[in-house]
C-alpha positions as CSV (number, residue, x, y, z in Angstrom):
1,X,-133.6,183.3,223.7
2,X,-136.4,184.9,221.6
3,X,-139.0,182.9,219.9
4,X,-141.1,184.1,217.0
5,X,-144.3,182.4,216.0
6,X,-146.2,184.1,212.7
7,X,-149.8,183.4,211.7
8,X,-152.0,184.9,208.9
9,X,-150.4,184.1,205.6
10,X,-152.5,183.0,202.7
11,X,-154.2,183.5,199.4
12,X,-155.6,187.0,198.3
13,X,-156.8,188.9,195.5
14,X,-155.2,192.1,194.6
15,X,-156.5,194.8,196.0
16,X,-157.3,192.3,199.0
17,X,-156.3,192.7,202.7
18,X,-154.4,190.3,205.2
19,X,-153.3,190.8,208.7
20,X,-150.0,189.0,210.0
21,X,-149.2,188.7,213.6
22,X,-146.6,187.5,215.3
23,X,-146.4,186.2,218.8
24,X,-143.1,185.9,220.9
25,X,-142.4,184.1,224.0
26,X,-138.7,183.5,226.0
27,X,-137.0,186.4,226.9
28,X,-139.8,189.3,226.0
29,X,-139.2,191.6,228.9
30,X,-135.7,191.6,227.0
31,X,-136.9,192.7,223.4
32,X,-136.3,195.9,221.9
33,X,-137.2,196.5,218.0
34,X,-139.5,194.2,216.4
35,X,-140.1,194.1,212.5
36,X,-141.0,192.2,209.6
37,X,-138.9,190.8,206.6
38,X,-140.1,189.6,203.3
39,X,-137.8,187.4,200.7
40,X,-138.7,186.1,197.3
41,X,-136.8,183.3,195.3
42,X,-133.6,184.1,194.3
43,X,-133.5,187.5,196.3
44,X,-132.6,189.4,199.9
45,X,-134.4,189.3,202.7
46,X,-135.8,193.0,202.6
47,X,-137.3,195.0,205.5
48,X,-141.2,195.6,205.2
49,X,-141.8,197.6,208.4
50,X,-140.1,198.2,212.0
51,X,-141.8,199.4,215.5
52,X,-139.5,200.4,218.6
53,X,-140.4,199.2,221.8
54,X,-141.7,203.1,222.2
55,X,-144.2,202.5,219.1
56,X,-142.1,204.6,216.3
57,X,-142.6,203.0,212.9
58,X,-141.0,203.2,210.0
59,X,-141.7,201.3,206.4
60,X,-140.3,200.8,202.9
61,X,-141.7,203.1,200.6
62,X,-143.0,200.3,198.7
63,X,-145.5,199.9,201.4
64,X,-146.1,203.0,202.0
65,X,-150.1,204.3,202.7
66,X,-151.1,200.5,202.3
67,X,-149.0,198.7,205.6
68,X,-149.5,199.2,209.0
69,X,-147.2,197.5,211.8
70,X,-148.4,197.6,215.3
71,X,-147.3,196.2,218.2
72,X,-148.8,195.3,222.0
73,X,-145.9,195.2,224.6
74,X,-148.2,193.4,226.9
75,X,-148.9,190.6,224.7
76,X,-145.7,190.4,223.1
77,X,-147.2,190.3,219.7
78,X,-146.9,192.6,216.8
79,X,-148.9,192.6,213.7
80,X,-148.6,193.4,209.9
81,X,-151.8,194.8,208.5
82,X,-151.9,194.5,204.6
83,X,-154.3,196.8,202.5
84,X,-154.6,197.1,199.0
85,X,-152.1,194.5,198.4
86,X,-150.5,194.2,194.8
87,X,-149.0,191.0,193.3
88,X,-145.7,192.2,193.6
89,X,-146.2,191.5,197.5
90,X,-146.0,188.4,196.8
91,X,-143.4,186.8,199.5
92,X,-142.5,184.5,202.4
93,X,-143.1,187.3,204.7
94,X,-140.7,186.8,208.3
95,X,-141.1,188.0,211.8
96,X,-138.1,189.8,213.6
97,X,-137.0,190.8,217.1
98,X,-134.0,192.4,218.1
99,X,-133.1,191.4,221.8
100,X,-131.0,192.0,224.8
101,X,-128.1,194.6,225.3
102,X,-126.3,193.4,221.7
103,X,-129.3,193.2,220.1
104,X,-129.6,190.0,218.9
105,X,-132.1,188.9,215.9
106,X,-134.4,185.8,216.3
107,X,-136.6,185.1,212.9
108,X,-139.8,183.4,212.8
109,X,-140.4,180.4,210.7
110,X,-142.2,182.4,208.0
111,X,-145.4,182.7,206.5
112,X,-147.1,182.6,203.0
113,X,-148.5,185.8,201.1
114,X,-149.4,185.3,197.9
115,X,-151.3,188.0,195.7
116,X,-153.0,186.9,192.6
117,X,-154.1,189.5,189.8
């Protein structure tokens, strides 16, 4: 098993910054993509941003120039940094890891980001 622990939600003005990070402990040697997820009421779960094990990144093009996901193997953490955030990234914001040979998914509890105009 995979355990997810986020930190770093809050309250920000637009236009504002926040970092997440995300620290996992179990089976890390075992871990290969890690990512993070963001849902709003009454919607999907969508994918924010996704780092290999290797580093590779890839983002929605809503985040586009303004996200930035990094990741530290050694520490089994990876982090979301959040510039120039708008109000429509507003969200429960969700830590991912994909693990073992199947590639199972293990979610964090969440964390709080709310943008305010």
């Amino acid at each position: 098993q995979v355990q997810l622990v986020e930190s770093g939600g809050g309250l920000v003005q637009a236009g504002g910054s926040l970092r997440l990070s995300c620290a996992a402990s179990g089976r890390v040697s075992s871990i290969n993509g890690m990512a993070w997820y963001r849902q709003t009421p009454g919607k999907s779960r969508e994918l924010v941003a996704k780092v290999t094990k290797g580093g590779s990144a890839n983002y929605a093009d809503s985040v586009k120039g303004r996200f930035t996901i990094s990741r530290d193997n050694a520490k089994n953490t990876v982090s979301l940094q959040m510039n120039s955030l708008k109000t429509e990234d507003t969200a429960v914001y969700y830590c991912n890891a994909q693990w073992g040979v199947a590639d199972i998914g293990s979610w964090g509890q969440g964390t709080q980001v709310t943008v305010s105009p």
